[in-house]
N, C-alpha and C positions, 0 to 999 in steps of 0.2 A: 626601797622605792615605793614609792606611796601610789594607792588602787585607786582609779576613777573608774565610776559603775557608768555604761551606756546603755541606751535605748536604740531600737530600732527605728533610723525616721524611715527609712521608704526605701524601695527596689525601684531603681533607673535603669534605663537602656544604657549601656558604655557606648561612648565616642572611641573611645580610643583600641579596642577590641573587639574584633566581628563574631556574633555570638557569645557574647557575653554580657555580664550585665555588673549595674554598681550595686553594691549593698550600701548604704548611709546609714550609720551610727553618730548618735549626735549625745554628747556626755550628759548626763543629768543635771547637776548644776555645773553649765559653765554654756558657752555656743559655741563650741568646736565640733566638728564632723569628723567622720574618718570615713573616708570612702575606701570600699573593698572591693575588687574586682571578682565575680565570681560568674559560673557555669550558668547555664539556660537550665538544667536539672534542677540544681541548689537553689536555685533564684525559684522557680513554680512550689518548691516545697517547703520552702521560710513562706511565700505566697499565699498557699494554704494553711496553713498550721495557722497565721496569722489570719484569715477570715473563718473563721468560728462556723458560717452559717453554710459552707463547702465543703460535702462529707464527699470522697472520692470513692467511688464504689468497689476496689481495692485499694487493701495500706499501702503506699509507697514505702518504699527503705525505711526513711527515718520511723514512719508510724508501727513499722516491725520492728526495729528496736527498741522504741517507747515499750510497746506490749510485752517485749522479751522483760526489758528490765524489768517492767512491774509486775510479771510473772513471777520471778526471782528476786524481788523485791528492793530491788537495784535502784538509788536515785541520784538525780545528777544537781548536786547542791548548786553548782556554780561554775562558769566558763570565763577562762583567764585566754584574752589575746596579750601572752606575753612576750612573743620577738616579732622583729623586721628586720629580713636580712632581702638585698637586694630587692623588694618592692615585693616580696612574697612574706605574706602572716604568718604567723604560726599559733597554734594555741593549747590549749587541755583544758581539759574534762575535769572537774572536780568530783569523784562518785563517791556514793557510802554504800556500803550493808552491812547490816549487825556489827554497825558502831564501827567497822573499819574503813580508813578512808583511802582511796587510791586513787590518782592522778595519771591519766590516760591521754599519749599525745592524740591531734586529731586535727584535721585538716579545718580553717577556720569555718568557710562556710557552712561542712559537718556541723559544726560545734552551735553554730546560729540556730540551724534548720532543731537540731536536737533541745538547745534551750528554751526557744516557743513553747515546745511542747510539753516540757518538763516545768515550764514556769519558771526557769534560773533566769539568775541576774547573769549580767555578761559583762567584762571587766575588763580592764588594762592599764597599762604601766603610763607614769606619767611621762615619761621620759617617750614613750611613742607616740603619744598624742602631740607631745611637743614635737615630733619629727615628720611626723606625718598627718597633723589633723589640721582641720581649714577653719580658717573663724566663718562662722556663717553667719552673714550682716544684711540689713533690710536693703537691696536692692537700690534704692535712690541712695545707701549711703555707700556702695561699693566706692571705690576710688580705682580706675583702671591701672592697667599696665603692670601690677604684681602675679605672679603664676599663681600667687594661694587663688584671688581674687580672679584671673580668666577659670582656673579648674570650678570655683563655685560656681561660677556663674554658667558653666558646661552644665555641673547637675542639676541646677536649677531648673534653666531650659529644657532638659532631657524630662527632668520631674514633671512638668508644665507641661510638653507634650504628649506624654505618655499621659496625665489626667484629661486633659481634653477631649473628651469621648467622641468617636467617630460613631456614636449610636443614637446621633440626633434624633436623625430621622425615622427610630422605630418607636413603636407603639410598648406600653408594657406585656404585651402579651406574646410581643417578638420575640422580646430583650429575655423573658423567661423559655423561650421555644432555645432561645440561643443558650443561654445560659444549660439548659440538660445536654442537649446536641455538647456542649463547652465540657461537662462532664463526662459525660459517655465518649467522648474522645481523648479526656486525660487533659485536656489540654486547662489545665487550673492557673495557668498567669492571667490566660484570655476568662474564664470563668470568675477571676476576683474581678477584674475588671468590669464585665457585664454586671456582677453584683455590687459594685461600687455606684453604678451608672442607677439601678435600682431603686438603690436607700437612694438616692438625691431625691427623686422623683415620686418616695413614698416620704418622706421628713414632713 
C-alpha cells in the first residue's frame, strides 16, 4: 500500500462532539481532507507547537518529551496514521538512535501534537484516505446532498467561525493585555487566536 504525506490544514470546533475538536489534514498533492476528531488538550497543543511566536511559561507534555528525546538524542523521523477501525485512528512513531529504528504505537492526536515539534512528516495509507477522507471543493462548486459534501461543508463553517474574530472591537494594546492574561492562564487555543487576530492587523 502506497504512503500519501499530509499537512496539517487547521483545528475546528466539532459539531458532532461536545468538547471536542476536528483536526483537518489535507494530502499534499491531491484535495482530500481527513478530519480527525480529537480532545480540547491535544487540540491547544498541535495549537501551540504550531504558532512559533507562543512560548507557554511551562512545557506542556508533548514539550517534555521533545526535550526528553533530545536529551537522549531520540528523533521522531516520521508519523504513519496507519488503521481505522470503527471511526477510531490509530498510528506510530517512526523513532531512531544510533541508527536503530523502532516503531512505537501512539494515539494519533499524540502522534500530530509530537510531529510539529519534531518537524516529521505525517503519513498514511492510501487505502484510508480512500475510506475516510473528503474531497475539499471551492464552495460554489459543492453539489448538495452527498454526506462527503454536507461533512465539508460542517468544517468549513466551523473553520469560518472560529476565524471570525470576536476581537473587533479591541485596540492592539488590548488584544496584547489579552493575549499574556491568554498565556498566564494556559489557555493557548484562545492565545493562537488572539495572535492570529494580531498579525492581520500588523501585515
Amino acid at each position: 500500500m502506497s504512503l500519501v504525506r499530509l499537512n496539517i490544514k487547521g483545528i475546528s470546533y466539532s459539531q458532532t462532539q461536545s468538547g471536542a475538536y476536528a483536526l483537518v489534514l489535507s494530502e499534499v498533492k491531491g484535495n482530500r481532507t481527513l478530519p480527525i476528531v480529537i480532545g480540547a488538550f491535544e487540540a491547544q497543543s498541535i495549537a501551540i507547537a504550531l504558532e512559533k511566536e507562543i512560548k507557554p511559561p511551562r512545557p506542556l507534555t508533548h514539550d517534555l518529551f521533545k526535550t526528553f528525546a533530545d536529551r537522549f538524542q531520540i528523533i521522531i523521523k516520521q508519523v504513519i496514521i496507519h488503521k481505522l477501525v470503527d471511526g477510531v485512528f490509530y498510528s506510530s512513531l517512526i523513532c531512531e538512535r544510533d541508527k536503530i529504528e523502532e516503531i512505537i504505537d501512539t494515539r494519533t492526536s499524540d502522534a500530530i501534537a509530537l510531529a510539529t515539534r519534531f518537524d516529521a512528516p505525517i503519513f498514511t495509507y492510501e487505502n484510508i484516505l480512500d475510506k475516510a477522507g473528503i474531497y475539499l471543493k471551492m464552495k460554489d462548486e459543492l453539489n448538495p446532498g452527498t454526506e462527503d459534501e454536507i461533512e465539508i461543508e460542517k468544517i468549513l463553517e466551523t473553520t469560518e467561525t472560529v476565524e471570525k474574530s470576536s476581537f473587533t472591537g479591541d485596540s492592539l494594546k488590548q488584544l496584547n493585555e489579552k493575549l499574556e492574561q491568554a498565556v498566564e492562564n494556559e489557555d493557548y487555543e484562545l492565545a493562537a487566536k488572539i495572535r492570529d487576530e494580531i498579525n492581520k492587523r500588523t501585515i
